[in-house]
gemmi code that builds the backbone of each chain (N, CA, C; Angstrom):
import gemmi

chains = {
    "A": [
        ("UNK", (10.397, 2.799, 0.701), (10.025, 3.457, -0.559), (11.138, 4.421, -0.995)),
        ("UNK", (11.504, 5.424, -0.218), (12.299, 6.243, -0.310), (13.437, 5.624, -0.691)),
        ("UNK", (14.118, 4.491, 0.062), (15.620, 4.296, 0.134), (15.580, 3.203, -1.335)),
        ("UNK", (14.054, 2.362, -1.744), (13.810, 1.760, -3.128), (14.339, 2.964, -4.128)),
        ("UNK", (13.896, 3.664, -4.026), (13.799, 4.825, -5.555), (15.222, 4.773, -5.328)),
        ("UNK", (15.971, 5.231, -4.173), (17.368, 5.611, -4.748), (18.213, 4.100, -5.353)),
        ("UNK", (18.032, 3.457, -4.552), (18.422, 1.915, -5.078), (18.197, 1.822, -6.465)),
        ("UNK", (16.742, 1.835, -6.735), (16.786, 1.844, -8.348), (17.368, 2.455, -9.152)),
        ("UNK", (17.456, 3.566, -8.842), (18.014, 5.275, -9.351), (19.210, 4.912, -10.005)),
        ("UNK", (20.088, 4.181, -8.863), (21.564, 4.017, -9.116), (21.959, 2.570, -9.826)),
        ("UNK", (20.684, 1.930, -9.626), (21.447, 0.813, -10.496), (20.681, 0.829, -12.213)),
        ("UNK", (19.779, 1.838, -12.335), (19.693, 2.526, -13.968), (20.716, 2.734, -14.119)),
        ("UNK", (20.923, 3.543, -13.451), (22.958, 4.697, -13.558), (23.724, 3.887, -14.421)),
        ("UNK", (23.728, 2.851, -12.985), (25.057, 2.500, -13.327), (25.007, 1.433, -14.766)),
        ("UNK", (23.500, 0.415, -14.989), (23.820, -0.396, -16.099), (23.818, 1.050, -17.075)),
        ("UNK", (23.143, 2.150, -17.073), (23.337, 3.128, -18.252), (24.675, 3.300, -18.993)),
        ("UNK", (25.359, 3.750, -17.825), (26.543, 4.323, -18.315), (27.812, 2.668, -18.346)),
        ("UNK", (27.415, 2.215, -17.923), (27.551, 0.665, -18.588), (27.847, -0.103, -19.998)),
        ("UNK", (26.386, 0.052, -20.437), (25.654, -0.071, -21.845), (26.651, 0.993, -22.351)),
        ("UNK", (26.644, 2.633, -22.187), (27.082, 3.660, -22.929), (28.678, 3.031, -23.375)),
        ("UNK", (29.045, 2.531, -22.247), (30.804, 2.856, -22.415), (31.209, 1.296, -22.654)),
        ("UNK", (30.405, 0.367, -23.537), (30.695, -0.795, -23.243), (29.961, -1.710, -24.472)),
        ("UNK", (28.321, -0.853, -24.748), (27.346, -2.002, -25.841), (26.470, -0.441, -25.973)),
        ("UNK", (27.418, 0.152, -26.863), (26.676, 1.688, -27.012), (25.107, 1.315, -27.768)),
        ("UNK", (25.255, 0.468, -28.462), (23.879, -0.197, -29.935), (22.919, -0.482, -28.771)),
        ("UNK", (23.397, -0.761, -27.261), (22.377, -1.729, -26.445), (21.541, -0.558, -25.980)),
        ("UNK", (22.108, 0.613, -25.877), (20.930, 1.754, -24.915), (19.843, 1.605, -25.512)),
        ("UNK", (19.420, 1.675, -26.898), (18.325, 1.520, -27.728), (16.913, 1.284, -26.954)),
        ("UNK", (17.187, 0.308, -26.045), (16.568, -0.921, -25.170), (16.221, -0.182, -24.238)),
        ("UNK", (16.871, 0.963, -23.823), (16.052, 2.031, -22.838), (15.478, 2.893, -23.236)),
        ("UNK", (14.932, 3.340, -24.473), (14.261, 4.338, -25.148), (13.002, 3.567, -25.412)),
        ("UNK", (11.675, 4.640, -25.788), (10.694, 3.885, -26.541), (10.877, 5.184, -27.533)),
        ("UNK", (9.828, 4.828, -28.171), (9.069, 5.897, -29.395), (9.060, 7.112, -29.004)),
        ("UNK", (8.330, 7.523, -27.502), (7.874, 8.436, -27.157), (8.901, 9.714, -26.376)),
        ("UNK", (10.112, 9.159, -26.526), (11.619, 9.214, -25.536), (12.060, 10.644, -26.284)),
        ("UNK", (12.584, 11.409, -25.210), (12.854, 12.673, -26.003), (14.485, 12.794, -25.355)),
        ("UNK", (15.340, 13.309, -26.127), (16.945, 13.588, -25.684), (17.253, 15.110, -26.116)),
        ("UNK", (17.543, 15.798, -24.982), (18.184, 16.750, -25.202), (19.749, 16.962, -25.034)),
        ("UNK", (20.528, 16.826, -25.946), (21.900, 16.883, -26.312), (22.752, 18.089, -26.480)),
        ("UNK", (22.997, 18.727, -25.361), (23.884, 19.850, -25.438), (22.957, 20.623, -25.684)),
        ("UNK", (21.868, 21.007, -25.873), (21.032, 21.757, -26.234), (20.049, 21.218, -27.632)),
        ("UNK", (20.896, 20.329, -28.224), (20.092, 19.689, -29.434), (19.040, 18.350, -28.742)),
        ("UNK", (17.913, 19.141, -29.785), (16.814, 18.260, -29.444), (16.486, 17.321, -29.942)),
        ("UNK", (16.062, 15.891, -29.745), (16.203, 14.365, -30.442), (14.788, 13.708, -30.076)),
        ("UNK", (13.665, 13.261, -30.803), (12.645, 12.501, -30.219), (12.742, 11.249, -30.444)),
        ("UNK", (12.107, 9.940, -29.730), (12.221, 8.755, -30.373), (13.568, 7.831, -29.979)),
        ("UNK", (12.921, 6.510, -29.630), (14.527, 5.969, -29.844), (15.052, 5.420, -30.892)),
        ("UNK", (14.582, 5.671, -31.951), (15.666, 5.429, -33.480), (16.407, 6.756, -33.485)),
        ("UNK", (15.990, 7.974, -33.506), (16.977, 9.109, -33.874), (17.653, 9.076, -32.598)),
        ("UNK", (17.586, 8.924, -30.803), (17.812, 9.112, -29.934), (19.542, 7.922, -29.949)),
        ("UNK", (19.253, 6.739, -30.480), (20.312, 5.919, -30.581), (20.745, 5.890, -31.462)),
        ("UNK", (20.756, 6.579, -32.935), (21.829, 7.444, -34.206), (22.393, 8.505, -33.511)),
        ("UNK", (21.580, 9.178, -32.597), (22.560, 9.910, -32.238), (23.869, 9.854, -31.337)),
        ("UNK", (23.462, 8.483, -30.081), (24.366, 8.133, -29.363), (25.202, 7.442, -30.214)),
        ("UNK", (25.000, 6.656, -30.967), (25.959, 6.094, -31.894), (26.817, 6.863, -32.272)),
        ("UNK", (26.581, 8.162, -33.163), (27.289, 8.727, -34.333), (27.859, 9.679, -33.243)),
        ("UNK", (27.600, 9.695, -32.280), (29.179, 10.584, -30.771), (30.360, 10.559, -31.859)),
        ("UNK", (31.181, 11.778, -31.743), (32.593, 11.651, -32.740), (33.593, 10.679, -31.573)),
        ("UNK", (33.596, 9.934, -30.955), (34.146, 9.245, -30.111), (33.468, 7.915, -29.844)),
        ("UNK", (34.594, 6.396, -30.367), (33.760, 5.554, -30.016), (33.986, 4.722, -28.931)),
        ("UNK", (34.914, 5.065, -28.399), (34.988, 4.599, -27.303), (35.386, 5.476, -26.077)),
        ("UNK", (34.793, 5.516, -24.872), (34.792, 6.666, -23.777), (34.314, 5.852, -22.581)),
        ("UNK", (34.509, 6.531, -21.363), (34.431, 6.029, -19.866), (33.859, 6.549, -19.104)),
        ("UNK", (32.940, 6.506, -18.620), (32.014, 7.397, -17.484), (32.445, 7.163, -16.569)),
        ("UNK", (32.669, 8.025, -15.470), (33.091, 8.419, -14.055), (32.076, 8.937, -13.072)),
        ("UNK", (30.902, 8.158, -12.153), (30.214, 8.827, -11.897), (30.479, 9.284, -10.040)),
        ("UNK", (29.892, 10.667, -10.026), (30.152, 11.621, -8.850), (29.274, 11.239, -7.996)),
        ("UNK", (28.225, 11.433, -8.804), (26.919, 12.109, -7.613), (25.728, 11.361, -8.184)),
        ("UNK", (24.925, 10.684, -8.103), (23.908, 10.168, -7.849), (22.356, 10.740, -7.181)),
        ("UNK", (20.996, 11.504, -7.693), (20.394, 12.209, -6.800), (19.217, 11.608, -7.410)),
        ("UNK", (18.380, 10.154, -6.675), (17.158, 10.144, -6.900), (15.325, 10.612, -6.121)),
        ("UNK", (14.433, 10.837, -7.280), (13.509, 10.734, -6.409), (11.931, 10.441, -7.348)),
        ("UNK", (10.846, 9.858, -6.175), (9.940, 9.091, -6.991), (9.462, 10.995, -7.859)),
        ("UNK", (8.809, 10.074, -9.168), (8.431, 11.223, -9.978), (6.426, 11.182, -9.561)),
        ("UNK", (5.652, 11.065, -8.991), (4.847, 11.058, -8.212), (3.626, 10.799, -8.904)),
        ("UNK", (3.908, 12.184, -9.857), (2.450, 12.502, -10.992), (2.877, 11.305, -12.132)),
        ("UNK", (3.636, 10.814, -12.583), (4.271, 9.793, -13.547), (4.024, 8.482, -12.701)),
        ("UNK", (4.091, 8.347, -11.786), (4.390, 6.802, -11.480), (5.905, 6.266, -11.647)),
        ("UNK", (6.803, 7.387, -11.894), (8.012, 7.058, -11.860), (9.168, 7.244, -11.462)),
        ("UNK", (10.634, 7.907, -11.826), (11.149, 8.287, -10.911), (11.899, 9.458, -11.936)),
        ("UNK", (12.724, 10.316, -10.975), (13.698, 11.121, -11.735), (15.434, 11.119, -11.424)),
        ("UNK", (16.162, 11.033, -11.714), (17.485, 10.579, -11.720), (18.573, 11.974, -12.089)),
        ("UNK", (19.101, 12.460, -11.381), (20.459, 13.368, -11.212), (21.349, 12.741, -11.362)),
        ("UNK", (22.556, 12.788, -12.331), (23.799, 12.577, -12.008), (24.688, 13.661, -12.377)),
        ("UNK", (25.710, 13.436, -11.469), (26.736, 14.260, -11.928), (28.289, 13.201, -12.097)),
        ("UNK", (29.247, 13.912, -12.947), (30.287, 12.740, -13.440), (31.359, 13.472, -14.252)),
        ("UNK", (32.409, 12.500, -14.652), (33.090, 12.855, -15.991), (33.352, 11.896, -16.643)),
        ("UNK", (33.439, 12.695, -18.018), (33.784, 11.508, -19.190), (34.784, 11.577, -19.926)),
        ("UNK", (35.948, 10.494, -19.449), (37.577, 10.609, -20.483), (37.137, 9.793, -21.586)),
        ("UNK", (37.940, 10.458, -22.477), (38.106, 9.710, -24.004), (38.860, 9.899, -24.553)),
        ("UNK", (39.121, 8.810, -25.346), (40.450, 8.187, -25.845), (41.616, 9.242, -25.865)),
        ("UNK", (42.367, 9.480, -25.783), (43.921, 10.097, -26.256), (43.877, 10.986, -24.976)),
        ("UNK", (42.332, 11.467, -24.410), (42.578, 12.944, -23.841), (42.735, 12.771, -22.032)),
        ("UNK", (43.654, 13.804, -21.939), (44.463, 13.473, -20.520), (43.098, 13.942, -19.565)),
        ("UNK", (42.570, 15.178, -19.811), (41.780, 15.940, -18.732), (40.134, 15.541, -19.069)),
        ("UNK", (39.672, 15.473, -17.818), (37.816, 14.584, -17.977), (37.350, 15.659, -18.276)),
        ("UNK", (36.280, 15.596, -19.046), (34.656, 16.127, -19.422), (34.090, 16.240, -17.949)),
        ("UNK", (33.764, 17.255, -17.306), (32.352, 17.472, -16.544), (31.554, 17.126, -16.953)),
        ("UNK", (30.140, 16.364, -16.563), (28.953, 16.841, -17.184), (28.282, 16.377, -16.062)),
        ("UNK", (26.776, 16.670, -16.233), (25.231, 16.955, -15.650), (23.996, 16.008, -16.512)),
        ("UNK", (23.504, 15.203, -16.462), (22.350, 14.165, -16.685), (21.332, 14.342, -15.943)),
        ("UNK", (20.150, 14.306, -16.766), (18.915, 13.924, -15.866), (18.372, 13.448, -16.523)),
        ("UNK", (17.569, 12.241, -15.976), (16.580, 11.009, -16.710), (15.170, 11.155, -15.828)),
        ("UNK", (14.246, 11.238, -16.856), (12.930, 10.531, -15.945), (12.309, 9.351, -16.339)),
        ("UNK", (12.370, 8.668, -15.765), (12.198, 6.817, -15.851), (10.335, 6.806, -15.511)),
        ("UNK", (10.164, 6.068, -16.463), (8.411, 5.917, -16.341), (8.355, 4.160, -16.441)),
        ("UNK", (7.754, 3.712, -16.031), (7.052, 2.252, -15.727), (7.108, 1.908, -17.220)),
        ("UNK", (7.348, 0.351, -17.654), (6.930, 0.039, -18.930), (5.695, -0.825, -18.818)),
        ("UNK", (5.255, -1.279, -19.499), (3.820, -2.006, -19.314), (4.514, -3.526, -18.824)),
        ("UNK", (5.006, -3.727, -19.650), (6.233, -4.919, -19.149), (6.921, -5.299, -17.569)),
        ("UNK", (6.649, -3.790, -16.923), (7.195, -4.034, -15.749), (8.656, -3.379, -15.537)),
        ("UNK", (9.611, -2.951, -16.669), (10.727, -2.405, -15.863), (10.326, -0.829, -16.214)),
        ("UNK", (11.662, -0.010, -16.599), (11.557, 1.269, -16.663), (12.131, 2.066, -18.214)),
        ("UNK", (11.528, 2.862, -18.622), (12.471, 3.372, -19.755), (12.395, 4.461, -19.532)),
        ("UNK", (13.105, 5.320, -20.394), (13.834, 6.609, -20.221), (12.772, 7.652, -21.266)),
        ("UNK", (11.955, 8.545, -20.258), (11.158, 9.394, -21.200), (12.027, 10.327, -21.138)),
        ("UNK", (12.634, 11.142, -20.083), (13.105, 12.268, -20.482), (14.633, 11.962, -20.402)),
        ("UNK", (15.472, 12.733, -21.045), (16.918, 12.629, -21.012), (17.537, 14.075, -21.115)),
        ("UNK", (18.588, 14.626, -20.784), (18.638, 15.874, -20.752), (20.312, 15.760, -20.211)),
        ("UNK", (21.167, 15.971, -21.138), (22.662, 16.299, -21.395), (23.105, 17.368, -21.010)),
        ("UNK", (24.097, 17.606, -20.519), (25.007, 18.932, -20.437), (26.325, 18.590, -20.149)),
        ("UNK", (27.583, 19.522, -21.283), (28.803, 19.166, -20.338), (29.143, 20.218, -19.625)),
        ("UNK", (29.696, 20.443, -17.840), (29.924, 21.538, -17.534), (31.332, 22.152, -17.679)),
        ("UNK", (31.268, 23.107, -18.539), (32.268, 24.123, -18.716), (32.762, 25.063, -17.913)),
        ("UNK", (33.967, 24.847, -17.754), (34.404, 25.847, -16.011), (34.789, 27.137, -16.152)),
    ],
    "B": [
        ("UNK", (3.792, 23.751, -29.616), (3.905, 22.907, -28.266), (5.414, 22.648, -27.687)),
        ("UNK", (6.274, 22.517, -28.527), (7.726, 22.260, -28.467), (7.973, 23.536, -27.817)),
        ("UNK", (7.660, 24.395, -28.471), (8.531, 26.259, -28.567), (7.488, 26.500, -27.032)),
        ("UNK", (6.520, 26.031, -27.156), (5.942, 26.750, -25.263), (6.420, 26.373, -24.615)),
        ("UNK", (7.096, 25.193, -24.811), (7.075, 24.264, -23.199), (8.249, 24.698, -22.955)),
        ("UNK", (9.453, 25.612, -23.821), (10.543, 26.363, -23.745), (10.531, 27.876, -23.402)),
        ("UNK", (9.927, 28.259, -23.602), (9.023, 29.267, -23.225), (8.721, 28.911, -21.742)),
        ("UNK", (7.818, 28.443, -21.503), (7.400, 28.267, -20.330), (8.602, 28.433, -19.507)),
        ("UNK", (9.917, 27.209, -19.576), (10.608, 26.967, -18.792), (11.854, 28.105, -18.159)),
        ("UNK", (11.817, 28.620, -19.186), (12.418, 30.120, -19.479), (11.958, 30.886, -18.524)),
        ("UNK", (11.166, 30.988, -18.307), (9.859, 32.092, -17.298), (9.845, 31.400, -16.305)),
        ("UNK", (10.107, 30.180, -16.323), (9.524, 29.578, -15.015), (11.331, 29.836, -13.907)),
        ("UNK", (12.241, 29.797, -14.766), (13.659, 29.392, -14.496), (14.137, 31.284, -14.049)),
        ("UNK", (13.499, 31.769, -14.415), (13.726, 33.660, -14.417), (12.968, 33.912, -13.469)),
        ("UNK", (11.904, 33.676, -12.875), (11.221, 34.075, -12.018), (11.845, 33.388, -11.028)),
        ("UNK", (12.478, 31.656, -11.262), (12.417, 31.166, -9.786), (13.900, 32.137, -9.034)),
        ("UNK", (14.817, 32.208, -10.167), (16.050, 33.134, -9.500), (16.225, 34.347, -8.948)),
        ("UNK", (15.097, 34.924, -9.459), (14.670, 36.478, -9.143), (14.587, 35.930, -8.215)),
        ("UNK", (13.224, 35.764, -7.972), (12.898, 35.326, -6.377), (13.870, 34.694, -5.538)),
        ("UNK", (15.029, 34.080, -5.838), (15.571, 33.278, -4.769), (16.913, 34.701, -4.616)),
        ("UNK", (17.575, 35.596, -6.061), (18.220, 36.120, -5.587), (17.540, 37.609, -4.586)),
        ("UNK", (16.315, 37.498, -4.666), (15.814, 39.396, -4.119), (14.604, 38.980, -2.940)),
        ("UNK", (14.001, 37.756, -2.917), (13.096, 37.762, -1.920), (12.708, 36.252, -1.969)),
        ("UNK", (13.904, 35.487, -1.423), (13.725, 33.705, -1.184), (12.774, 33.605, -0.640)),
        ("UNK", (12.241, 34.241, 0.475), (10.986, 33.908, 1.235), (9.657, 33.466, 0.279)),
        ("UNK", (9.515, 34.485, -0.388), (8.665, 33.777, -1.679), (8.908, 32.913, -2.581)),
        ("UNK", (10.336, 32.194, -2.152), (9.878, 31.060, -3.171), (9.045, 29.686, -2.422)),
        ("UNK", (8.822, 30.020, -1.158), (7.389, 29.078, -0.999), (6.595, 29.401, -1.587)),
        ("UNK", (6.195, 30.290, -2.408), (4.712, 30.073, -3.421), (5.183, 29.252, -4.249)),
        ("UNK", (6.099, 28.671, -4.696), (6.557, 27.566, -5.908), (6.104, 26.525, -5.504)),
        ("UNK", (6.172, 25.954, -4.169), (6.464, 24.790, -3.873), (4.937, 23.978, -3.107)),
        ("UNK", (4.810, 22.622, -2.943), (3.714, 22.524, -1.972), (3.938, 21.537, -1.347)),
        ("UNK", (3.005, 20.637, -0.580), (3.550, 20.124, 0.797), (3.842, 18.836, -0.056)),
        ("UNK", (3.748, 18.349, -1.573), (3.876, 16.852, -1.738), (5.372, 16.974, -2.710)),
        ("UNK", (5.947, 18.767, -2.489), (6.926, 18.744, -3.011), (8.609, 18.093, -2.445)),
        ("UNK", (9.573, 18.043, -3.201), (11.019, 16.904, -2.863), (11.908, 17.965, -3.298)),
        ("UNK", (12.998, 18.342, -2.383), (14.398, 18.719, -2.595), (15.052, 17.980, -2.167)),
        ("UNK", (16.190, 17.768, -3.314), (17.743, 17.375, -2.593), (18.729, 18.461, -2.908)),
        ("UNK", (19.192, 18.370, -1.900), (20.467, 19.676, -1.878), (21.203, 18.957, -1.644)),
        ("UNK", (22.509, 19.229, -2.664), (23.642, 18.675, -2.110), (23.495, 17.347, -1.224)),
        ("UNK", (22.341, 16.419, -1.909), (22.319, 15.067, -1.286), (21.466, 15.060, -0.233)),
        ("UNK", (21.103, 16.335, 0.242), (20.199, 15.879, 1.748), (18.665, 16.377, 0.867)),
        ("UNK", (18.555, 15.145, 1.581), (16.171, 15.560, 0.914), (15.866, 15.943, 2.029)),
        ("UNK", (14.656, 16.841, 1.450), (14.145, 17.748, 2.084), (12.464, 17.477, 1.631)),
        ("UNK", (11.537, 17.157, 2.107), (10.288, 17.165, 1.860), (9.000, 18.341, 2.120)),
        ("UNK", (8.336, 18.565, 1.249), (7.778, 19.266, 1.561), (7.631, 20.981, 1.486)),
        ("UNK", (6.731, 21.721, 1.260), (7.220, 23.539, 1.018), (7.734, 23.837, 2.504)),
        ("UNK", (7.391, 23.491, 3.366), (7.548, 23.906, 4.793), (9.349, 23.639, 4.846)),
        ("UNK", (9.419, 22.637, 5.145), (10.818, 22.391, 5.347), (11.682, 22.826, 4.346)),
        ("UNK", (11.124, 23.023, 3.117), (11.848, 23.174, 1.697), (12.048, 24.818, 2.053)),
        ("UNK", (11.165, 25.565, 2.351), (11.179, 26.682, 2.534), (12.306, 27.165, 3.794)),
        ("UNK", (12.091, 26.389, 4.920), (13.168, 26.752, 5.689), (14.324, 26.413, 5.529)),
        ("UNK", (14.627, 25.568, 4.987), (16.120, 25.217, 4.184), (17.174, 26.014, 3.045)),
        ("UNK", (15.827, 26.660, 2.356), (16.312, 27.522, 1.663), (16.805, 29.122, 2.058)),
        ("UNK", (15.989, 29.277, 2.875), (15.825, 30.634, 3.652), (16.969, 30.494, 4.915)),
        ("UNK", (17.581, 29.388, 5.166), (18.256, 29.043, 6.111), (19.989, 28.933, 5.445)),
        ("UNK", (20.042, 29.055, 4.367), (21.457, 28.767, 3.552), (22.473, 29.783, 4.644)),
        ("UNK", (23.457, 29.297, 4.622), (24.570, 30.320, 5.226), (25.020, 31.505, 4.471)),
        ("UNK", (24.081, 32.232, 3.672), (24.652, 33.461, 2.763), (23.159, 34.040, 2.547)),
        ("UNK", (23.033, 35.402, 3.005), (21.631, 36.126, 3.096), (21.799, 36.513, 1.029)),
        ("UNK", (22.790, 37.012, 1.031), (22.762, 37.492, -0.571), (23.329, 36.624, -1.322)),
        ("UNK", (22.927, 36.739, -2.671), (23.427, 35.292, -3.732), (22.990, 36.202, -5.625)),
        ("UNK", (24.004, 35.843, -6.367), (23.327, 35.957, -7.396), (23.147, 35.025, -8.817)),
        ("UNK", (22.392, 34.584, -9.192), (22.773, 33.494, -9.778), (22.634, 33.595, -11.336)),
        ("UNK", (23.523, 33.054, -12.406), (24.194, 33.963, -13.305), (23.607, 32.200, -14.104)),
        ("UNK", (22.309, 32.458, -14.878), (21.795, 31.385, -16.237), (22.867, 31.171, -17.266)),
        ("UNK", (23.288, 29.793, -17.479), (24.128, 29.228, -18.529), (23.050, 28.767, -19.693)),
        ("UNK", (22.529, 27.802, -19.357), (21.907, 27.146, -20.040), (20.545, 26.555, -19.303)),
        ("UNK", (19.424, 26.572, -20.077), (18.256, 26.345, -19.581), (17.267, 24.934, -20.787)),
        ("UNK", (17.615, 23.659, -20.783), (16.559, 22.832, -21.499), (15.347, 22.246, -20.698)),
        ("UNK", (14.355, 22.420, -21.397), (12.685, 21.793, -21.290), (12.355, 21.020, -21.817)),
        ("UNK", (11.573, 20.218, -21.441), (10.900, 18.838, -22.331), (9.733, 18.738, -21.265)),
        ("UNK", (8.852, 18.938, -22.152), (7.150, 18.060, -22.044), (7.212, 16.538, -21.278)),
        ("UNK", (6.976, 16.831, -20.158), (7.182, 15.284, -18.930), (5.466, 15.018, -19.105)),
        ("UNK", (5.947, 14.389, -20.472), (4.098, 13.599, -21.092), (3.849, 12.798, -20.172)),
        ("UNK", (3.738, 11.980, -18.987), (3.428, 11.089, -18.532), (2.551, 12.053, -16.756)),
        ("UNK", (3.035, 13.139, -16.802), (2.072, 13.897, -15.219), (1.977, 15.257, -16.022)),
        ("UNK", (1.681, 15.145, -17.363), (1.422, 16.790, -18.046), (2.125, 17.882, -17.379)),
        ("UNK", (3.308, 17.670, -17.038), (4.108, 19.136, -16.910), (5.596, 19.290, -17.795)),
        ("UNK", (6.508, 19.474, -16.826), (7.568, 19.946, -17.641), (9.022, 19.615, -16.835)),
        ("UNK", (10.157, 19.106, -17.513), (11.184, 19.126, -16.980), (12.263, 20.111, -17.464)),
        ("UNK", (12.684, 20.662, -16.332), (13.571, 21.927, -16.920), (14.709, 21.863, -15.709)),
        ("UNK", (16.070, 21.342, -16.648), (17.171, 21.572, -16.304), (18.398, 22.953, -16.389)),
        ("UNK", (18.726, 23.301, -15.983), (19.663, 24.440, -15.653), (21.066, 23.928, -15.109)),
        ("UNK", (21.574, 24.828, -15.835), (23.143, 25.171, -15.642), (23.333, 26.495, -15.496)),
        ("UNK", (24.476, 27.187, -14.773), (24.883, 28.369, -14.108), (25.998, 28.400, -12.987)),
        ("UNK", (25.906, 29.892, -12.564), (27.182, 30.188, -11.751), (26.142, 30.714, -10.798)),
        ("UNK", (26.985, 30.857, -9.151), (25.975, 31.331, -8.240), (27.107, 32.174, -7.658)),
        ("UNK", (26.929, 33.396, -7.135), (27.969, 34.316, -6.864), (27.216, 34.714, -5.471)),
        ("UNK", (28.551, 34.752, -4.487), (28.229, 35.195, -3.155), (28.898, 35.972, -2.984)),
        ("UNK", (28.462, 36.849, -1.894), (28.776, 38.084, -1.451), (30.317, 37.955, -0.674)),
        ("UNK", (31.387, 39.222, -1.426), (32.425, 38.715, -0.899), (33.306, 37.496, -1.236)),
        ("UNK", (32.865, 36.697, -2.434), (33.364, 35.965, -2.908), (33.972, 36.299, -4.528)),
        ("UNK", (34.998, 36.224, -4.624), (35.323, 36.428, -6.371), (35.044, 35.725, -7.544)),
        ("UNK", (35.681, 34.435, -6.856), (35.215, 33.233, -7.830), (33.493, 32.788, -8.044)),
        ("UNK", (33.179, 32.567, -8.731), (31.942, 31.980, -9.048), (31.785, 30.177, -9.124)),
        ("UNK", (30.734, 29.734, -7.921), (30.381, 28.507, -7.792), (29.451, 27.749, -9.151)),
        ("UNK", (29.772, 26.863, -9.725), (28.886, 26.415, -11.138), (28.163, 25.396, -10.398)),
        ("UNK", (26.902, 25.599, -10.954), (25.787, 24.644, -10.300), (24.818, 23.811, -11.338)),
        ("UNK", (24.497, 23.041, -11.067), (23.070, 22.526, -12.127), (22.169, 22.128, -11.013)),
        ("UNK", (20.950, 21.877, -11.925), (19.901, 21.986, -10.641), (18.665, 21.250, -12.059)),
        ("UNK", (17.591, 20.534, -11.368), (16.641, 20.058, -12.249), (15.655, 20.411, -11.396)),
        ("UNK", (13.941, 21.195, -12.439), (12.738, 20.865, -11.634), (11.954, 20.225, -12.375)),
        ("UNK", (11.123, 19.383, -11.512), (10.019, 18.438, -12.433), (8.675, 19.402, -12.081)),
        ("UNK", (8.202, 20.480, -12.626), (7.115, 21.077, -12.679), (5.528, 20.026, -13.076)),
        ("UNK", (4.745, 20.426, -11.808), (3.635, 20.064, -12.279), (2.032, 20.662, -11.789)),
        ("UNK", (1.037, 20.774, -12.841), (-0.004, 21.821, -12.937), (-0.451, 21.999, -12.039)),
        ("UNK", (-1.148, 23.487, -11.235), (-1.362, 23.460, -9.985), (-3.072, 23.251, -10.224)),
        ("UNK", (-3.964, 22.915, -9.789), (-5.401, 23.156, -10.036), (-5.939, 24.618, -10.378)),
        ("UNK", (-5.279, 25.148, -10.098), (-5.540, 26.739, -9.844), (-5.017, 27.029, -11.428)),
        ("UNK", (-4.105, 26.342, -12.005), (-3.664, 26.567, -14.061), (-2.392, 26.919, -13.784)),
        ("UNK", (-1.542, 27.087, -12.784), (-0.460, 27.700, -12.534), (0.149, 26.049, -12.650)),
        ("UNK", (1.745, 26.347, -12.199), (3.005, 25.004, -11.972), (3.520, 25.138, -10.433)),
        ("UNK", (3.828, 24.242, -10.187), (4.670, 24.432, -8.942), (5.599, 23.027, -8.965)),
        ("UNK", (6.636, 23.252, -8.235), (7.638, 22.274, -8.147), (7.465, 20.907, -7.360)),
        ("UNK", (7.623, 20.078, -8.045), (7.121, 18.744, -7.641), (8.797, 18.119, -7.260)),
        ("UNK", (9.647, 17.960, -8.066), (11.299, 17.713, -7.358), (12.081, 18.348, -7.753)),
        ("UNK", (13.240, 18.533, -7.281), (13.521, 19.621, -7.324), (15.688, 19.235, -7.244)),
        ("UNK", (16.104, 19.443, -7.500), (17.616, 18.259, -7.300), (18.823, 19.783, -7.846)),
        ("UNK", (19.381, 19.989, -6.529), (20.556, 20.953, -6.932), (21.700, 20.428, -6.703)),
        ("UNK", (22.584, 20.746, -7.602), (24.044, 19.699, -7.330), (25.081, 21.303, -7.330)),
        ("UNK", (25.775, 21.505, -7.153), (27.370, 22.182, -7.317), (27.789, 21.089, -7.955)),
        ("UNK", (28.746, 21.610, -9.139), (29.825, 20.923, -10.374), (31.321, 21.257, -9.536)),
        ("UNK", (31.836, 20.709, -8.673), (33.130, 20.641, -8.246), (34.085, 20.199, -9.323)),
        ("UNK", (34.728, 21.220, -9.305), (35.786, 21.405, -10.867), (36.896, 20.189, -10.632)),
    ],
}
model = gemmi.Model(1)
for chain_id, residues in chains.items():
    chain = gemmi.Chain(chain_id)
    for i, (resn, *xyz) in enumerate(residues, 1):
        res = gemmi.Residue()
        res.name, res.seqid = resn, gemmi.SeqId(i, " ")
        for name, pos in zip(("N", "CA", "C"), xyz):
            atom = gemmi.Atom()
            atom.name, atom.element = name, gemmi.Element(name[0])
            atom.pos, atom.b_iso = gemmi.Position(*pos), 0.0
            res.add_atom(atom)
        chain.add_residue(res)
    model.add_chain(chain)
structure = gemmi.Structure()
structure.add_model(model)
structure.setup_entities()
């Protein structure tokens, strides 16, 4: 069970930041209606405004670098919660972005997982 | 509902540092036995063990300095996810360590929250 959640954990991760740096239009597909994104502090509900917003990034093309990986089952949800830590280069710029992610993944009726909570930060040193 | 659950997390994120920088021992009232830490990658189950782990860090004094604090309504086990960013300052140390850390809060029977997972990372620059 334990060593499942992280297995899963990391292979969300990794198709995430996948999709992000590769078929940005495709994340869509991990949001529902009910999906909330917090972006640097800006708040986003829904996955129509949630994927205008990943879209309209002033950068369209970028690379995720991931560090750290920290899953665990989310208990009261039936689902799980997801830590990452990473950086993100983009285009022209020599030195990576820090940043901090957390996802909480809930069951779809369908059987896989989508992304209720989302929660951004880049860390500034 | 938006503005409480920020609120809430605010209070919940101020109290847990107080307590961890002036009297860690009490932050086992946060926690309970079906609660999950990962530190720095190692899980930790449980208030018992969670409690001695914490109380066990190699630095009796610590102070930990709030960057940024986002909340979101974790609609699916009626509580709350609240991520943090910050610096943690040790005694005798100049530089300041940057950390993020996520808790998945959830309702205690009693009307109170307590920490259900719990995920601290250090941001290695």
């Amino acid at each position: 069970m334990e060593e499942q959640v992280e297995l899963i954990g990391k292979a969300f991760v990794n198709h995430y930041y996948q999709l992000f740096d590769n078929d940005r239009l495709a994340l869509a597909s991990l949001y529902q209606p009910s999906s909330m994104l917090s972006f640097e502090g800006q708040k986003i509900l829904g996955v129509n405004d949630i994927s205008a917003k990943l879209n309209d990034l002033p950068f369209d093309q970028c690379k995720h670098v991931i560090s750290t990986i920290d899953s665990q089952p989310s208990s009261f949800a039936g689902g799980i919660v997801v830590f990452v830590s990473g950086s993100l280069q983009l285009p022209g710029e020599e030195h990576l972005l820090r940043f901090s992610q957390m996802f909480h993944l809930i069951p779809e009726q369908q059987g896989g997982l989508f992304v209720q909570n989302d929660i951004f930060r880049l860390n500034y040193g």
